[in-house]
C-alpha positions as CSV (number, residue, x, y, z in Angstrom):
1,X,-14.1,-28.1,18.3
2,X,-16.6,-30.3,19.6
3,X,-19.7,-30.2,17.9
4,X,-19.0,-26.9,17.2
5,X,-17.3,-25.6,14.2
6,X,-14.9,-22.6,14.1
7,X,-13.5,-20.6,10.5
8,X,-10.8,-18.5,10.0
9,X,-11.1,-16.6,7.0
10,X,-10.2,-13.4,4.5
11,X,-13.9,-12.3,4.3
12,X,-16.1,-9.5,4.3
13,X,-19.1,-10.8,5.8
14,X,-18.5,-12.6,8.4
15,X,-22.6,-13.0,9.9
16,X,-23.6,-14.0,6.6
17,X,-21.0,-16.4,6.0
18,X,-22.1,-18.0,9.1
19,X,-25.5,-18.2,7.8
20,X,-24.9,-19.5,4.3
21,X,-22.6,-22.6,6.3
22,X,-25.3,-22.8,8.5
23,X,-27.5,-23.5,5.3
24,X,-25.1,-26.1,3.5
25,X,-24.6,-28.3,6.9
26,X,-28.0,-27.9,7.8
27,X,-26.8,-26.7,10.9
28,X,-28.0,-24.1,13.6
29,X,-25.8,-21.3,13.1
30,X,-25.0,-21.0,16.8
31,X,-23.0,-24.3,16.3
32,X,-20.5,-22.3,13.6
33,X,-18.0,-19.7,14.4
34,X,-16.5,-17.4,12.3
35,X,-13.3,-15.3,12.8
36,X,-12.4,-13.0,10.1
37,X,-8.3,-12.9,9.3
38,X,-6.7,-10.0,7.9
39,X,-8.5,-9.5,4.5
40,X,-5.4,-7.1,2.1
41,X,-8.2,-5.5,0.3
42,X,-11.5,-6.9,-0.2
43,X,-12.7,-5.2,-3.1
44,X,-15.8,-7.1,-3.4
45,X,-14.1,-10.6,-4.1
46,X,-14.4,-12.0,-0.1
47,X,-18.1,-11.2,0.3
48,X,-18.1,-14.7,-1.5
49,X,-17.5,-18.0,0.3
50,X,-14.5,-18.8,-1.4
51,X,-12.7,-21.3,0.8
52,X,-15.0,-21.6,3.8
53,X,-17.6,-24.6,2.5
54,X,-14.3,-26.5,1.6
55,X,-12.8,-26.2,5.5
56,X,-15.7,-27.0,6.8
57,X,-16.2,-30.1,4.9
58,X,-12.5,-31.4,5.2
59,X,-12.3,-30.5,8.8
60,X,-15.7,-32.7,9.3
61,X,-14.5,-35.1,7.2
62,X,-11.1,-35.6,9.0
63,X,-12.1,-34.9,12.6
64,X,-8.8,-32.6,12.5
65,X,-7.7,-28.9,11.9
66,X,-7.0,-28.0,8.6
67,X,-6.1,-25.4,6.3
68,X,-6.6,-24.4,2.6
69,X,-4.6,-21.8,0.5
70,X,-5.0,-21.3,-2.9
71,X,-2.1,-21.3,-5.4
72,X,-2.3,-18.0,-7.8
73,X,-3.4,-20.2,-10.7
74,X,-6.3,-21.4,-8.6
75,X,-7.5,-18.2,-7.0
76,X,-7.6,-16.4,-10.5
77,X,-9.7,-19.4,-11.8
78,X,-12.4,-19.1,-8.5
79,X,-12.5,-16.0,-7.7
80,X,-15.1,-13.5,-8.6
81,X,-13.9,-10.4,-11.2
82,X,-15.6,-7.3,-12.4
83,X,-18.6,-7.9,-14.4
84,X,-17.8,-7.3,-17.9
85,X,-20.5,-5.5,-19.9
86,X,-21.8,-4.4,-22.8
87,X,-23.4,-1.3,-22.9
88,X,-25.3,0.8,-25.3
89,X,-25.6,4.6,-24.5
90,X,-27.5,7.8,-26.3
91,X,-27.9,10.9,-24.6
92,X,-29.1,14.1,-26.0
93,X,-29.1,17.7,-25.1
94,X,-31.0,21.0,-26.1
95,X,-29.1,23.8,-27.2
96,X,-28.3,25.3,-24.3
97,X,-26.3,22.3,-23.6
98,X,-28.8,21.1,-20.9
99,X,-29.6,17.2,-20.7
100,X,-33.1,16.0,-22.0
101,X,-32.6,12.2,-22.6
102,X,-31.0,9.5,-21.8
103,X,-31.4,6.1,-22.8
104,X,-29.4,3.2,-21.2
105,X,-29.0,-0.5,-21.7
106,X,-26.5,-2.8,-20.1
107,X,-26.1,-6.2,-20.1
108,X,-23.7,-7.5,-17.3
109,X,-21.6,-11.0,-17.4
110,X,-21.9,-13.0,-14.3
111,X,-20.5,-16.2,-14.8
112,X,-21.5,-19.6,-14.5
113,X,-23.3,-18.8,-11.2
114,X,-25.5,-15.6,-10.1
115,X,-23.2,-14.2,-6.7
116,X,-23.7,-10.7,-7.1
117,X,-25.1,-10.2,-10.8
118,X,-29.0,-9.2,-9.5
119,X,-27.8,-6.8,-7.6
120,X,-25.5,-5.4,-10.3
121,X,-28.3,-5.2,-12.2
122,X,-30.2,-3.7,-9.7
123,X,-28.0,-1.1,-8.5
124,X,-26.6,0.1,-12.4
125,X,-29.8,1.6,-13.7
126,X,-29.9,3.9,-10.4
127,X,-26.9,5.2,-11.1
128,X,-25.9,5.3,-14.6
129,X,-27.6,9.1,-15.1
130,X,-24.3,10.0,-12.9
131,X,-24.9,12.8,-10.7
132,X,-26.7,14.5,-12.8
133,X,-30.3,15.9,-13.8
134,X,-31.7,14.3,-16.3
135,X,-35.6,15.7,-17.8
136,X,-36.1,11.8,-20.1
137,X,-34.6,8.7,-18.3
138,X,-34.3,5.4,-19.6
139,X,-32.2,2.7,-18.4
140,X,-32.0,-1.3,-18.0
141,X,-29.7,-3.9,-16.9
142,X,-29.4,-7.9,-16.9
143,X,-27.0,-9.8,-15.1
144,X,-26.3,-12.6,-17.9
145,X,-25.1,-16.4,-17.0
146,X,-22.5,-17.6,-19.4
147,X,-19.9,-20.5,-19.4
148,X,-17.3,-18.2,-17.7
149,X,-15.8,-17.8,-14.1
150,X,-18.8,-16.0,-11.4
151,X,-18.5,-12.0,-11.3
152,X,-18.2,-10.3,-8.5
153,X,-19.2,-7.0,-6.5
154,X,-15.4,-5.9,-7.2
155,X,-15.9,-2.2,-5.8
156,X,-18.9,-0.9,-7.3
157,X,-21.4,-3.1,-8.3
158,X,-21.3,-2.1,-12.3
159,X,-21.4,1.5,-11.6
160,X,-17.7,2.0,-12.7
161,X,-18.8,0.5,-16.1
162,X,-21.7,2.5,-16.5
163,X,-19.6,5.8,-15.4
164,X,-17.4,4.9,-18.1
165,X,-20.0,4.6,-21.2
166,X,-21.8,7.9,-19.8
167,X,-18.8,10.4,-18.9
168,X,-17.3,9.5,-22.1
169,X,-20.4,10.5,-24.2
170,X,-20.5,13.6,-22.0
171,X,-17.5,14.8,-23.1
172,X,-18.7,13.7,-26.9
173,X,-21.6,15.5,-26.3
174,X,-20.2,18.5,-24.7
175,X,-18.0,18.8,-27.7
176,X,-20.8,19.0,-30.0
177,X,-22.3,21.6,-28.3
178,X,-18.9,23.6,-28.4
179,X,-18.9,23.9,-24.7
180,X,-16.3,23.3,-22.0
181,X,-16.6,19.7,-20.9
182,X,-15.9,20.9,-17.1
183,X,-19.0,23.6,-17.7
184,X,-21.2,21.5,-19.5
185,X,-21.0,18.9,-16.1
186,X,-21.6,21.5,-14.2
187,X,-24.8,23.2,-16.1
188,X,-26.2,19.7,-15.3
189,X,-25.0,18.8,-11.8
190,X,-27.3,17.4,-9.4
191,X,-27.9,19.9,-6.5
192,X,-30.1,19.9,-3.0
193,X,-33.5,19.9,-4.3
194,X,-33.3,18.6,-7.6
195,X,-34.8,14.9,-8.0
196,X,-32.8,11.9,-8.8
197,X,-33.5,10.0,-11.7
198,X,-35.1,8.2,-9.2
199,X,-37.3,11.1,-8.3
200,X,-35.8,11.3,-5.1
201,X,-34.9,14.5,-3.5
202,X,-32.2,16.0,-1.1
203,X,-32.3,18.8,0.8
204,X,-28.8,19.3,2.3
205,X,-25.7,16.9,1.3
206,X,-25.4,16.9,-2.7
207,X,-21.6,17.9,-3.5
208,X,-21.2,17.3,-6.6
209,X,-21.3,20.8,-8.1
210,X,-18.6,21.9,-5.3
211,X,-16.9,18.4,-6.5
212,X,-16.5,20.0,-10.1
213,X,-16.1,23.6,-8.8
214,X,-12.6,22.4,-7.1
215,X,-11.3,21.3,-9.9
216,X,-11.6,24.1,-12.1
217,X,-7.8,25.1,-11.1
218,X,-6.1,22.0,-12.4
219,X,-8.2,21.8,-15.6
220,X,-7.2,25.1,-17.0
221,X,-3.8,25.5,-15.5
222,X,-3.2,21.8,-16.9
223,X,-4.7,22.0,-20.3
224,X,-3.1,25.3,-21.0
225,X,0.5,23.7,-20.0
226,X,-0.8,21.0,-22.6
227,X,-1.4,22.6,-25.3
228,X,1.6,24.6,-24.9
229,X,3.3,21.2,-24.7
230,X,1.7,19.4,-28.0
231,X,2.3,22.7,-30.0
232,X,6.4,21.2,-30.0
233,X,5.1,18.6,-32.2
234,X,6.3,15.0,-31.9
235,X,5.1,11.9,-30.9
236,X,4.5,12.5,-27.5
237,X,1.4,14.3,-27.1
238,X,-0.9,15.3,-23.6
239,X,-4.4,15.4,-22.8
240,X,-6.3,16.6,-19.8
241,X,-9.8,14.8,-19.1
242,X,-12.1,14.6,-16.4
243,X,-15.1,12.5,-14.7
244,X,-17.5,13.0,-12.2
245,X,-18.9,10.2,-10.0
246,X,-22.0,9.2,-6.6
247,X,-22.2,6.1,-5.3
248,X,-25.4,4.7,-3.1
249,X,-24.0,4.0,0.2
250,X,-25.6,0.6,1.2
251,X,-28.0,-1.6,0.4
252,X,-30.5,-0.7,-2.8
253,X,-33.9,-0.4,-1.3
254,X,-33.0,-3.3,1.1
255,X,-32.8,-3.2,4.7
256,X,-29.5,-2.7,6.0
257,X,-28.8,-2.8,9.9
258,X,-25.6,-2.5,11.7
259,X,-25.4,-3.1,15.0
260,X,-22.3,-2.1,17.6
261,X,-21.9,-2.9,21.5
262,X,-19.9,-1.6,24.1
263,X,-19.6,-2.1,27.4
264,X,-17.8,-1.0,30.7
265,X,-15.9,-3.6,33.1
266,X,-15.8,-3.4,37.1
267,X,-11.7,-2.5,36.6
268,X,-12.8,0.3,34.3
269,X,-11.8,-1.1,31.1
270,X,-14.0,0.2,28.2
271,X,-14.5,-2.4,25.3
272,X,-15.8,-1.5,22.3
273,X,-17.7,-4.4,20.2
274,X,-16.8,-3.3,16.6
275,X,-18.3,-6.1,14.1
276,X,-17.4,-4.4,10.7
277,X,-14.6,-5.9,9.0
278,X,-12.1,-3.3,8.2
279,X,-10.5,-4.7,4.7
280,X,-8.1,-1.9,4.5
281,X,-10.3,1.3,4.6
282,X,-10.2,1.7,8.4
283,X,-13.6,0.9,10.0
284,X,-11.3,-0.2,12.8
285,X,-10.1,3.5,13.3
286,X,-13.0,5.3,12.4
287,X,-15.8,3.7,14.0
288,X,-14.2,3.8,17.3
289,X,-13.3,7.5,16.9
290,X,-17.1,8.3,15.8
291,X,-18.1,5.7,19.1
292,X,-15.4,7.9,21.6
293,X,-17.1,11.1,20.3
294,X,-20.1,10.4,20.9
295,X,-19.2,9.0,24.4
296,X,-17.2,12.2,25.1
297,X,-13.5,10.1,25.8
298,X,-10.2,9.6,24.0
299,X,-10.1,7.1,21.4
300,X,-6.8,5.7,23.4
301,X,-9.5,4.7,26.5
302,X,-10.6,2.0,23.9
303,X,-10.2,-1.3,23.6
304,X,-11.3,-2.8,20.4
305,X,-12.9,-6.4,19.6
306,X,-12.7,-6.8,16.0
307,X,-15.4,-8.7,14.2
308,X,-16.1,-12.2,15.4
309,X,-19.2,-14.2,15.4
310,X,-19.0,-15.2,18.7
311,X,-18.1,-12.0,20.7
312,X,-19.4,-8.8,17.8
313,X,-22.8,-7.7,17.2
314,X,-24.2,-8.4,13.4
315,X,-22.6,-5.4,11.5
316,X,-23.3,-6.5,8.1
317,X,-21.2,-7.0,5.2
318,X,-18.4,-4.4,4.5
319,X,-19.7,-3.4,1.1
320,X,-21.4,-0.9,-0.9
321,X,-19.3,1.8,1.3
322,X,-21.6,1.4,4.0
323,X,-19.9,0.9,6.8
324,X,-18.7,4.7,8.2
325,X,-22.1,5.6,7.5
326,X,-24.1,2.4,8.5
327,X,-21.9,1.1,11.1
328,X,-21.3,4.8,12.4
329,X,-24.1,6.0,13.2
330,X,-25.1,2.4,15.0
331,X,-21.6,3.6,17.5
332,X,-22.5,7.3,17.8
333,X,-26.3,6.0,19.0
334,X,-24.1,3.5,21.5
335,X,-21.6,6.1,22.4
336,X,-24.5,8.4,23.1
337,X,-26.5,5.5,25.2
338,X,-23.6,4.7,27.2
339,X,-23.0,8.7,28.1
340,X,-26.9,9.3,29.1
341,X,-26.2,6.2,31.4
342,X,-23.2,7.5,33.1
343,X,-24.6,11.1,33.1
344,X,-27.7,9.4,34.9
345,X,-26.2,7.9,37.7
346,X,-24.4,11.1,38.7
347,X,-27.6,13.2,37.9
348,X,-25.3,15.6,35.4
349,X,-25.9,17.7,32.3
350,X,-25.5,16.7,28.5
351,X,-22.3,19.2,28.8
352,X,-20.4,17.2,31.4
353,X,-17.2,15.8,31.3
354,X,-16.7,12.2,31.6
355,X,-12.7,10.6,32.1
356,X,-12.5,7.3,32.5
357,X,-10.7,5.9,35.2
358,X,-9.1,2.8,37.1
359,X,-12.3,1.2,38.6
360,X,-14.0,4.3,38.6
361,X,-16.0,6.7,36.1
362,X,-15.2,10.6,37.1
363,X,-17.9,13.3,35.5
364,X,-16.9,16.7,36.3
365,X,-19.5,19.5,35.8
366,X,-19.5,23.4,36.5
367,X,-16.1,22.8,39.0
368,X,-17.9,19.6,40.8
369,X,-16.4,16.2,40.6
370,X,-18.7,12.9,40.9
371,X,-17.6,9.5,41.0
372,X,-18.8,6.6,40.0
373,X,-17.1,3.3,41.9
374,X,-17.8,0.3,39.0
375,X,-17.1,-2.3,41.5
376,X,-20.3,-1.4,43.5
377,X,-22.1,-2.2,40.2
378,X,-24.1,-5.9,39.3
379,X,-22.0,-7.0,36.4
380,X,-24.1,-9.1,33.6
381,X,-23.1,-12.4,32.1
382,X,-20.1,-10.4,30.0
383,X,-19.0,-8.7,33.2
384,X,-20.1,-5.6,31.7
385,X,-21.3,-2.8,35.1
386,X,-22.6,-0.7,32.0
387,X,-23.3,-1.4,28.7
388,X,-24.8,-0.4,25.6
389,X,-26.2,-2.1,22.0
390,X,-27.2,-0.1,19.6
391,X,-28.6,-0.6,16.0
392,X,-29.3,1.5,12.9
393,X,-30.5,1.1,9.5
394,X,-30.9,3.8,6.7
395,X,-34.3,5.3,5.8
396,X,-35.1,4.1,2.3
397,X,-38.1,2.8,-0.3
398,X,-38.6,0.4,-2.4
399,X,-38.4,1.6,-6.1
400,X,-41.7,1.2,-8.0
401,X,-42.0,-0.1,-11.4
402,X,-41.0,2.9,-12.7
403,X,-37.8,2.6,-10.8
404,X,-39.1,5.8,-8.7
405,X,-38.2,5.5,-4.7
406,X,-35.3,6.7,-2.1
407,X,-33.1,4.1,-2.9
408,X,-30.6,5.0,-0.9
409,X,-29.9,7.5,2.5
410,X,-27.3,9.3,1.3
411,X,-25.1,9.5,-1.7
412,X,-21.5,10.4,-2.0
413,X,-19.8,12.4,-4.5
414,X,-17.0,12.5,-6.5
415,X,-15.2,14.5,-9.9
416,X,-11.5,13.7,-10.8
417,X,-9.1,15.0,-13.5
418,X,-6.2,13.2,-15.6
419,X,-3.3,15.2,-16.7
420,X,-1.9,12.0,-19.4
421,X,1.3,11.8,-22.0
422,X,0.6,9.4,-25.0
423,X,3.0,8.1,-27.3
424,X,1.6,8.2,-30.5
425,X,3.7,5.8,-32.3
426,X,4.2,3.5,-29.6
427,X,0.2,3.8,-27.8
428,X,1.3,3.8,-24.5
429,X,0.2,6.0,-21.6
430,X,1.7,8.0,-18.8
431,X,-1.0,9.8,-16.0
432,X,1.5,12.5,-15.0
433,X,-0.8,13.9,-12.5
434,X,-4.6,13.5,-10.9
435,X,-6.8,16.0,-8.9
436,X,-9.3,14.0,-7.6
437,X,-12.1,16.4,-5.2
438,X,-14.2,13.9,-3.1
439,X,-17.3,14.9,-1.3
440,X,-17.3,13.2,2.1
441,X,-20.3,15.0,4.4
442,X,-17.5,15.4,7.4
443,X,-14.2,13.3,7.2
444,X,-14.1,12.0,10.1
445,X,-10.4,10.8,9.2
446,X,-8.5,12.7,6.8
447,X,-5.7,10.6,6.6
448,X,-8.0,7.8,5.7
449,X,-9.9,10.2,2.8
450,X,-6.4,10.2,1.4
451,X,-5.5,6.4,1.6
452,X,-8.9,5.6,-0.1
453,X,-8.6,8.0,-2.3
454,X,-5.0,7.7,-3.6
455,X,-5.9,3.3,-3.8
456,X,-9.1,4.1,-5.7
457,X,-7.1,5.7,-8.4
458,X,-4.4,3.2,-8.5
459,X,-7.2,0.6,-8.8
460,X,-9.3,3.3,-11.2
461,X,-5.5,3.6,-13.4
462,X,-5.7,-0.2,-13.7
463,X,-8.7,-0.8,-15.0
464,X,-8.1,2.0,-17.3
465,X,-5.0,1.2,-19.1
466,X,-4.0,-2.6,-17.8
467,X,-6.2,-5.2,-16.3
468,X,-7.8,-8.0,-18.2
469,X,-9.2,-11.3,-17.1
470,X,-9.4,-13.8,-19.7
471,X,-11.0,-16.7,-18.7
472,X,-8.8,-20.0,-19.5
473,X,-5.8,-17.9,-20.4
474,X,-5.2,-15.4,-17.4
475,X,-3.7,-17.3,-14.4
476,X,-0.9,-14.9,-12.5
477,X,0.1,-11.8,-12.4
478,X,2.7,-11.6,-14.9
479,X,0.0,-12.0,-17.7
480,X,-2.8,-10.0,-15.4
481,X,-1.2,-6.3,-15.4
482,X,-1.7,-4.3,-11.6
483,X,-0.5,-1.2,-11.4
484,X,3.4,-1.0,-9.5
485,X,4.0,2.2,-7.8
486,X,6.2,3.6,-10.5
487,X,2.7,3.7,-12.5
488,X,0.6,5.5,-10.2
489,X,0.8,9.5,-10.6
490,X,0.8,11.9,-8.3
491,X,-2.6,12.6,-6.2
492,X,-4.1,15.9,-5.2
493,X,-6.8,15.1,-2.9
494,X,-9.0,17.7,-2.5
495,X,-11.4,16.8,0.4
496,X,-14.9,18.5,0.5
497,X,-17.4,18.6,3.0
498,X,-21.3,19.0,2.2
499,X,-22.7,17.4,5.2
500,X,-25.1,14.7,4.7
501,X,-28.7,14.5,6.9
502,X,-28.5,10.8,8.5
503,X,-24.7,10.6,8.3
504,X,-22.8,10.3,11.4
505,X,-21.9,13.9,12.3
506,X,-22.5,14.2,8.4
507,X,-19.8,11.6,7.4
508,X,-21.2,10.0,4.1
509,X,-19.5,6.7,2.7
510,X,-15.9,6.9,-0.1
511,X,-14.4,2.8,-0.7
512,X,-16.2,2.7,-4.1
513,X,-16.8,6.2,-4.5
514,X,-12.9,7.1,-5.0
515,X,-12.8,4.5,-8.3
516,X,-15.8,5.4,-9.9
517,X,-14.6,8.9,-12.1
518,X,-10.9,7.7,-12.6
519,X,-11.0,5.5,-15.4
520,X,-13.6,8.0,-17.7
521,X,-11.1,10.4,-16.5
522,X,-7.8,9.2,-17.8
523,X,-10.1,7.7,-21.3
524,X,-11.4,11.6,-21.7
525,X,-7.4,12.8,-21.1
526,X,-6.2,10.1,-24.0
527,X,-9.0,11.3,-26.0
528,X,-8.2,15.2,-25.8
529,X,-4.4,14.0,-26.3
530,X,-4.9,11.6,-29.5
531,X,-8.0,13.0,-30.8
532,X,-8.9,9.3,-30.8
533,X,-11.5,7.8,-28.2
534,X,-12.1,4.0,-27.4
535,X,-15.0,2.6,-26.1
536,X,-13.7,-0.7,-25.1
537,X,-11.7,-0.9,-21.4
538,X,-8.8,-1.2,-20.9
539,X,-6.8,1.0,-23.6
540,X,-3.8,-1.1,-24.2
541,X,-1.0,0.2,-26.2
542,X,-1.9,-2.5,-29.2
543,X,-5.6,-1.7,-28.8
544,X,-4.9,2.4,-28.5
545,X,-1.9,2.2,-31.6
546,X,-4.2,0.6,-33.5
547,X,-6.9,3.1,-33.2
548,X,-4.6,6.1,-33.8
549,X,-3.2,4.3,-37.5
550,X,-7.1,3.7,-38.1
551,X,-7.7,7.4,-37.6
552,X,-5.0,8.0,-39.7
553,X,-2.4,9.0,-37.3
C-alpha cells in the first residue's frame, strides 16, 4: 500500500508485532500496519511472529498482495509448544503437617531459539511454592537451548509444570503425614497477610483457602461413592484427586500498560477504542461492559473498534491473563474520564444519570433534565466532540537477588477436583466428573468464568492424559492426541469472589489460571485409583499399564 505496509494476522500482540517488523525492515513503525484476524485460541503460540516477517518480505519482494497458510505439517514443525521440563522437587513438613522447606529446581526446554524461555524461567520460581506458605524456600529455573523446535508461552509460562511436580508431592507428602490431602492444603493455604515466597503481602483478595473450602462437598461425597465402587473388585477402579493453583496476572516485575480510548461523535455515536485482542476469552465483551460501567450507559450504546494499529491505543499483549485486569481498569479510568466530562458541562453530581442520545447527551438529576447538543461541540481530528484516553499499569517491584519483591498486583486463585475410572488391565482413563472453584475478585461475566473455565480443563485433561509433541515425528493431529468432546467430563464451576485491591471493581485475571490445578488433579485421582503415581506427563495407557505391572498389579 504505498510505502506503507499493512498485515493481517492470527496474533496476540499486535503493537509489538509492529515493533519487531519495524526492527527487521529497519523501518519506522508508523510505516507498518497491523490488523489482527480472528485468532481460535491463542494459548501463547501467536505472541510469536509466525508468519508476519515472511508476508512482509514476499509482499516487498513482489510489489503485490499475498498470502501465507501453513499446511498442518508445517505449523506443528514452527510453531512454539509447552516447554518441556525437568524438574527435581523435595518438600518437607513438621509433624503437624505444616510446610517448612521446599527446594526446587527446573530446567525448561526452549528450543533452538530463546522466544519465551527467560521469562519462563523467570516467572516458575515465583510460583512453584503454589499458593501456599512456605517457612524455607528454594527454587531455580533455566530456560535451556537445544536442537529442538522454539517453546512457547502456551498458557502459563511453566507454571502448569511446576504445579504438577509440587501438587503431586503434596499429596505424597500429606499421605505420609496420615492427613487428608484436601486438609493438609488447607493447613498451608496462603491467606491476606501472610507473605509470598516472595515476601510479599496481601491484605484483601487471597482466595485460595475459600478455593479449597468449596470443594470440600465433591471430595467426600465422591471419594466415598469411590470406595464404595472399588470395594466390587474388578478391573475398573476410581480415584478422586485434587490440585490447587495462582497465577501472576501480567508482566513479572515488568512494566505493563494498557491503554484504551473512547470517544463521542457530533451524531452521538459512542465508540469505544478496545486494543486487546480477544483470542477467545472475551476481552471484546468484558472490557466494554467494565468501560459502560464505569460511564454509567448500556453496553448496547457501544460501538466497538477492535485492535488495530492504526485506529487502537497500545493495549499490550493478550498474555499472562492480564488483560480484564490490565486492560480493565485502563476502560473503567476512561469510562470514568468521559462521565466527569459530561457531568461537567451540565454542572451535575457523580449520581446523575447519563442516556445517550441521537446528537445529544441527556443527564437527568434529582427530576431535572439537561441536555447536551454534540453538534454545538469543536470536533478534533477523529471527529470526536468528547473524548477520553486513559492508561494504567499495575503497581509492582523488581525482585532482589533473593527473589524478594511484589512481583505481581494481584494473583488469582484456583483448586479443582478429578472424579477418574482407570482400567487396570488396559491403563486407560475416564474423568467422569470435575469441580473446579475459581477465585475471580468480581466476575464481571459469569458466562465467560464458565467458558474459561470448562476450556482450561479440556486443555488441563489433555495435557494430562494425551498430548505429546515429538519433535521430527509429530506432524498432525491424528498422531498429536486433543481432547474430542466425548473426552471432556462434566464441569461444576464453582465461581468465588474475594475481591482484589487494584482490580477493576475487584475483577482479577482466569485464561491461565483455569489450567493450572487440572492436570495434578486428574494425576492425584489415578494415583488414589491405582495406588500407582507417575511423574512423567502425559499418563498414557502404555506408560500408566506399564507402571501398574511394575507395581505388581
Amino acid at each position: 500500500m504505498g510505502d506503507r505496509l499493512e498485515i493481517h494476522a492470527c496474533t496476540q500482540a499486535p503493537v509489538m508485532d509492529r515493533e519487531a517488523l519495524a526492527a527487521i525492515l529497519g523501518w519506522p513503525d508508523t510505516r507498518i500496519r497491523i490488523v489482527p484476524t480472528a485468532v481460535g485460541g491463542g494459548f501463547g503460540s501467536k505472541l510469536d511472529l509466525s508468519v508476519q516477517p515472511y508476508l512482509a518480505l514476499a509482499a516487498l519482494k513482489t510489489g503485490k498482495p499475498v498470502r501465507l497458510t501453513y499446511s498442518r505439517g508445517e505449523s506443528m514443525q514452527s510453531t512454539t509448544k509447552r516447554h518441556p521440563a525437568r524438574i527435581r522437587l523435595r518438600i518437607g513438613a513438621d509433624a503437624q503437617g505444616r510446610v517448612q522447606g521446599f527446594d526446587f529446581w527446573g530446567d525448561f526446554n526452549t528450543g533452538a531459539y530463546a522466544s519465551w524461555g527467560p521469562t519462563v524461567a523467570n516467572r516458575v520460581p515465583v510460583h512453584a511454592s503454589g499458593p501456599y506458605r512456605v517457612a524455607h524456600y528454594r527454587a531455580e529455573a533455566r530456560a535451556i537451548h537445544t536442537n529442538a523446535p522454539p517453546s512457547g508461552a502456551f498458557r502459563g509460562f511453566g507454571v502448569p509444570q511446576a504445579a504438577f511436580a509440587q501438587e503431586s508431592l503434596f499429596d505424597e507428602l500429606a499421605a505420609r503425614l496420615g492427613m487428608d490431602a484436601l486438609e493438609f492444603r488447607l493447613l498451608n493455604a496462603l491467606e491476606n497477610g501472610a507473605p509470598t515466597v516472595c515476601g510479599q503481602v496481601f491484605a484483601q483478595g487471597v482466595g485460595v483457602r475459600a478455593c479449597l473450602s468449596a470443594l470440600r462437598p465433591f471430595w467426600q461425597r465422591e471419594r466415598e461413592a469411590a470406595a464404595g465402587f472399588n470395594a466390587r473388585g474388578g478391573d475398573l477402579r476410581r480415584g478422586v484427586g485434587l490440585a490447587a493453583g495462582w497465577y501472576g496476572c501480567g508482566n513479572t516485575s515488568l512494566p505493563n500498560p494498557s491503554t484504551i480510548k473512547a470517544g463521542l461523535r457530533a451524531d452521538g455515536t459512542l465508540v469505544l477504542h478496545q486494543g486487546a485482542v480477544d483470542i477467545g476469552q472475551g476481552a471484546n465483551t468484558v472490557i466494554a461492559q467494565i468501560f459502560a460501567e464505569a460511564l454509567g450507559v448500556p453496553v448496547s450504546a457501544l460501538v466497538l473498534v477492535g485492535g488495530d494499529t492504526e485506529v487502537t491505543p497500545d493495549a499490550g499483549k493478550t498474555s499472562a491473563s492480564r488483560q480484564t485486569f490490565v486492560s480493565g481498569n485502563a476502560a473503567k479510568a476512561a469510562g470514568a474520564a468521559l462521565r466527569a466530562e459530561v457531568l461537567r458541562l451540565v454542572n451535575a453530581g457523580e449520581a446523575a444519570e447519563i442516556v445517550p442520545g441521537d446528537g445529544k447527551i441527556v443527564v437527568r438529576e434529582n427530576g431535572k433534565v439537561h441536555e447536551i447538543a454534540l453538534a454545538g461541540l469543536e470536533p478534533d481530528a477523529e471527529g470526536y466532540v468528547l473524548r477520553a484516553e486513559e492508561t494504567y499499569d499495575p503497581p509492582t517491584k523488581p525482585l532482589d537477588e533473593n527473589g524478594q519483591g511484589e512481583p505481581y498486583a494481584q494473583f488469582g486463585y484456583a483448586a479443582q477436583a478429578a472424579l477418574v475410572e482407570v482400567d487396570k488391565a488396559l491403563g486407560t482413563v475416564r474423568v467422569l466428573r470435575m469441580a473446579a472453584a475459581h477465585d475471580v475478585g468480581r466476575a464481571i461475566n459469569p458466562l465467560l468464568v464458565e467458558g474459561q473455565v470448562e476450556g482450561g480443563i479440556a486443555q488441563g485433561l489433555g495435557m494430562a492424559l494425551m498430548e505429546e509433541y515429538i519433535p521430527g515425528r509429530t506432524e498432525n493431529l491424528h498422531d498429536y492426541l486433543i481432547p474430542t468432546i466425548g473426552d471432556v467430563p462434566p464441569v461444576e464451576t464453582l465461581i468465588i469472589e474475594e475481591a482484589d485491591a487494584h482490580g477493576p471493581y475487584g475483577a482479577k485475571g482466569l485464561g491461565e489460571h483455569a489450567l493450572v490445578p487440572t492436570a495434578p488433579a486428574i494425576a492425584n485421582a489415578i494415583a488414589a485409583a491405582t495406588g500407582v503415581r507417575l511423574r512423567r506427563l502425559p499418563v498414557s495407557p502404555a506408560r500408566l499399564r506399564a507402571a501398574i505391572r511394575e507395581a505388581g498389579g
